[in-house]
C-alpha positions, 0 to 999 in steps of 0.5 A: 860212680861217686855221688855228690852230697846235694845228689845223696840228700835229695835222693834220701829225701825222696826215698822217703827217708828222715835225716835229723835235721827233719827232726827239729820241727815243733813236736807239740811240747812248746807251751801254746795258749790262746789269746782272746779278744772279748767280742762284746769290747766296742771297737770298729770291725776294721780295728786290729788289738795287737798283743805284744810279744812279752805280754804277761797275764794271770790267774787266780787258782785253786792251790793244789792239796790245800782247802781253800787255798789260792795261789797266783800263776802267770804266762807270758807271750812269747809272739805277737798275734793280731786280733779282730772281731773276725778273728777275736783268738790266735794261738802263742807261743808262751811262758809260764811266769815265776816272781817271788815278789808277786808271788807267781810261783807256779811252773810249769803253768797247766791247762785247767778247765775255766781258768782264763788269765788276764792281761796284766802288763809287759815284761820290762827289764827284770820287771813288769810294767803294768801301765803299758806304757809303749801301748796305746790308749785303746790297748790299755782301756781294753785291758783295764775292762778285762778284754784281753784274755789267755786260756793255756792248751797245753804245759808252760814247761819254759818259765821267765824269772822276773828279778824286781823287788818289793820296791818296784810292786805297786803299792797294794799288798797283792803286788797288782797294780790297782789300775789293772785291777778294776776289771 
């Protein structure tokens, strides 16, 4: 009796028996984070804060093996999620950052215990616009207050380079623009 191949798959699949393409589906090592809505930010209940795909946050930490020491690292989104005051954090998909003219050099970015990452800008090009300019006044002044917040679950292991030089940073030594900065 000669078996058709939709017929031998089916009867793989209830004998309970994986095939590798069953084996694709996520096993938990993508980067996730959580991307979070401050409660306190006035606002409707109704309204919804879409973060983009491509939205890119950092953080100030601890260098690793030096006292004292600081180091920037950045993420950026790798989906869009929609926030509300019912569901002020949604969980992304996300990247570790690296610019060496802002000075983002840490990959892959790990959870840390209290380090929350800011919204800083939208990745553009090879840069980073930080006037969030295809977003709305609402979004902007909602990150300008800090509202908009990243806590990283597990390793960023994929990292997106951003190409910009010195002639596209804003003008303050720390490559941050100043509008963003005021939180």
């Amino acid at each position: 009796m000669k078996i058709r191949p939709s017929f031998s798959l089916f009867y793989l699949f209830l004998a309970g028996v994986s095939l590798p393409v069953f084996a694709l589906a996520d096993d938990g090592s993508s980067g996730t984070v959580s991307v979070c809505l401050r409660a306190d930010i006035a606002q409707p209940p109704q309204a919804m804060q879409v973060v983009a795909s491509g939205t890119v946050f950092t953080a100030q930490t601890k260098a690793g093996g030096r006292k004292g020491g600081e180091e920037n690292e950045a993420l950026v989104t790798t989906e869009t999620v929609t926030l509300t005051h019912m569901q002020p954090c949604m969980d992304a998909d996300a990247s570790s950052v690296i610019s060496h003219s802002r000075h983002w050099l840490v990959s892959p970015v790990q959870p840390q215990s209290g380090v929350v990452f800011h919204a800083v800008g939208e990745v553009s090009g090879n840069g980073l616009d930080t006037a969030f300019d295809d977003e709305g006044t609402s979004f902007r002044d909602i990150v300008r207050a800090g509202g908009i917040t990243a806590t990283v679950h597990n390793p960023l292991t994929d990292a997106v380079s951003l190409m910009e030089g010195a002639a596209d940073l804003p003008p303050n030594a720390d490559g941050e623009d100043p509008a963003i900065d005021d939180k």
